[in-house]
PLY file of the C-alpha trace (Angstrom):
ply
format ascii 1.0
element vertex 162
property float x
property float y
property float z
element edge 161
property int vertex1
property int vertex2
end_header
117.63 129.02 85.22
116.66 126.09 87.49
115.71 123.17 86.02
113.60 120.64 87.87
113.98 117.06 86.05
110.99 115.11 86.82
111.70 111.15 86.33
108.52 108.93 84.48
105.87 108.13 87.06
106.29 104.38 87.76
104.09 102.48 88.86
105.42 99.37 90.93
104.34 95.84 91.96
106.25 94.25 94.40
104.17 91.01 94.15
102.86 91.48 98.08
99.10 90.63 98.67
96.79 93.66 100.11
92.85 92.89 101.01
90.36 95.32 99.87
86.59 95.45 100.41
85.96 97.14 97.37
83.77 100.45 98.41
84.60 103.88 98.39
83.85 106.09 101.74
83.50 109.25 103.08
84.65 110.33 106.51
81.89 111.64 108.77
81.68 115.40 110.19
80.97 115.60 113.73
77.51 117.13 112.73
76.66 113.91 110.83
77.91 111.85 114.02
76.05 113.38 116.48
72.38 113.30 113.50
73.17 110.13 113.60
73.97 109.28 117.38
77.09 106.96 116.01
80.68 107.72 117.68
82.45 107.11 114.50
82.30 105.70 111.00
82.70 106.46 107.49
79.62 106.62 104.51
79.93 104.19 102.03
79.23 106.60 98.47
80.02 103.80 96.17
79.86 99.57 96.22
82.35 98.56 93.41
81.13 95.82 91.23
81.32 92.02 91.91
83.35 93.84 95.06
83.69 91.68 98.13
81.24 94.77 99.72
78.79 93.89 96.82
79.02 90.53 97.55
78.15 91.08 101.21
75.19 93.23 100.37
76.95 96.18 101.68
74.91 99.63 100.54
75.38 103.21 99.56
74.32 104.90 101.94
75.35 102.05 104.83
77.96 103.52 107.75
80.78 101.23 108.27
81.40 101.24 112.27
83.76 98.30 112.69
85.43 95.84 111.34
86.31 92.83 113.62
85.59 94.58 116.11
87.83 97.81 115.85
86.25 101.02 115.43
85.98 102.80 111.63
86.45 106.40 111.47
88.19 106.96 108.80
89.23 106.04 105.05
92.88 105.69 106.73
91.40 103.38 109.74
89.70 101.43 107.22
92.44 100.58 105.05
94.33 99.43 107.72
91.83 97.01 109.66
91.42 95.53 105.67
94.49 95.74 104.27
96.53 93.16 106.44
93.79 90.62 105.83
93.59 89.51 102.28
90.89 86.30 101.60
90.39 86.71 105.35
86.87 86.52 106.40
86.08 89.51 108.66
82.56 90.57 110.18
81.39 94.23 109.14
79.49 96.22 111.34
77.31 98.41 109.56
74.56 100.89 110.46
71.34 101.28 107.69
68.46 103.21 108.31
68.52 103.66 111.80
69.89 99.85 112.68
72.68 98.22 113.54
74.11 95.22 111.32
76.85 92.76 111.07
77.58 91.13 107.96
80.53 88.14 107.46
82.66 89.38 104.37
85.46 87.53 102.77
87.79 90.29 101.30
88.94 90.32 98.18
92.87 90.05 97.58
95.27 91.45 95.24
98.70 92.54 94.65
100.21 95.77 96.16
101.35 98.37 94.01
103.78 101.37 94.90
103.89 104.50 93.31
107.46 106.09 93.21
108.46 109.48 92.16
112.07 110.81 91.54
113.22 114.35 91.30
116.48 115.62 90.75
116.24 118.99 92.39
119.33 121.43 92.91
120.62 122.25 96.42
119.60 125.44 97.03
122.90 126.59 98.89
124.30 125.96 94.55
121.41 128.41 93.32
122.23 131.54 95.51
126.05 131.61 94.21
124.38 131.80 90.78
121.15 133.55 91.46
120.80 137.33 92.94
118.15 137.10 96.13
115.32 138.77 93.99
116.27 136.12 91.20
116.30 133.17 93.47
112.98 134.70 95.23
111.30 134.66 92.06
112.75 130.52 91.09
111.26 129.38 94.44
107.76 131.13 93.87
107.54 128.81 90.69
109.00 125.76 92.31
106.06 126.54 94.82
103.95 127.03 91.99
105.24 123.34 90.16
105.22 121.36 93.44
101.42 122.27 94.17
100.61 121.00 90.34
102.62 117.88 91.01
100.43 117.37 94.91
97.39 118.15 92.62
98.69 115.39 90.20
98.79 112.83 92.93
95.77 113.34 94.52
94.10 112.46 90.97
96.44 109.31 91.33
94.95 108.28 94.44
91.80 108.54 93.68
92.44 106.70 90.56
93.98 103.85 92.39
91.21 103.84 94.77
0 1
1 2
2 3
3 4
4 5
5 6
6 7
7 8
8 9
9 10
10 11
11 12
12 13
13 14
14 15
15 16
16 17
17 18
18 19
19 20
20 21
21 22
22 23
23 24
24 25
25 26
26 27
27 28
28 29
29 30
30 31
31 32
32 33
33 34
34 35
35 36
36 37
37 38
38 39
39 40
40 41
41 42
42 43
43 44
44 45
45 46
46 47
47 48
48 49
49 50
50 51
51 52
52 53
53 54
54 55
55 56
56 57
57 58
58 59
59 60
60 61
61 62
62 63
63 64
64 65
65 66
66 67
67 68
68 69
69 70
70 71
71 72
72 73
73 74
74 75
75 76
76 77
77 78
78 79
79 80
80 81
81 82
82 83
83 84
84 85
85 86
86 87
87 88
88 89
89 90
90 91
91 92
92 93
93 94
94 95
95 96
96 97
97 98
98 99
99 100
100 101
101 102
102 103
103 104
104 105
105 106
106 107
107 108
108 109
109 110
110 111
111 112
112 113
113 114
114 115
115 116
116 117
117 118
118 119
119 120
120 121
121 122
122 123
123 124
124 125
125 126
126 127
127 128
128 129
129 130
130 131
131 132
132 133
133 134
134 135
135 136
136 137
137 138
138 139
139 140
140 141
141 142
142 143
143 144
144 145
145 146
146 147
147 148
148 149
149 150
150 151
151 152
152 153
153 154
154 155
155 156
156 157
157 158
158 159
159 160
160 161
């Protein structure tokens, strides 16, 4: 029998200072870009409240473009023109019903977290000395089957942390 032993889920600080503008996005299809005549950008679905992005007057609905000047396109691009810059002031291009805008934000700041996951998993050349190939076949279908719960899992965790 293989046994997988899944450590707690920890949850770490490690005391370092990340900037956040407090919205949640959505990354734009090419369809959208093109409706919209914008090169790139991501739709802001949710201002968090007493957010820096509230703050701002930043909108649901609004299109963040840029942010100091460097093109938005993506959740990932917009984490990383924000996170380097905690209490920074930083000018947010958005675009809202049809115009362009730039609004002067001061992001918010707060401490970094990490998530960490340990998992004491068998070698696999061990298992076929012990296992029979149809056996062993069988032990890596529900390791497949455990390791797509445990992606599942995380995503939830993101979004969570989000």
């Amino acid at each position: 029998m293989i046994m997988i032993m899944a450590l707690p889920l920890f949850l770490l600080g490690d005391n370092e200072m990340t900037g956040f503008l407090g919205v949640s996005t959505e990354d734009l299809s090419e369809a959208m870009k093109v409706a919209l005549g914008i090169e790139h950008g991501v739709l802001v679905d949710r201002v968090h409240e007493d957010s820096p992005a509230e703050q701002a007057g930043i909108l649901v609905g609004d299109i963040i473009t840029e942010i100091d000047k460097e093109p938005i396109s993506s959740y990932k691009t917009l984490k990383a023109a924000v996170s380097p810059k905690p209490d920074k002031r930083v000018s947010v291009t958005v675009y809202r019903k049809g115009k362009k805008m730039s609004q002067t934000v001061i992001l918010g700041a707060r401490e970094r977290s990490k998530l960490k996951f340990e998992f004491d998993i068998p070698d696999i050349p061990d298992l076929k000395v012990v296992l029979g190939t149809k056996e062993l076949q069988e032990h890596i279908d529900d390791l497949a089957q455990e390791i797509e719960k445990l992606k599942q899992e995380i995503e939830q965790i993101k979004k969570q942390l989000k």
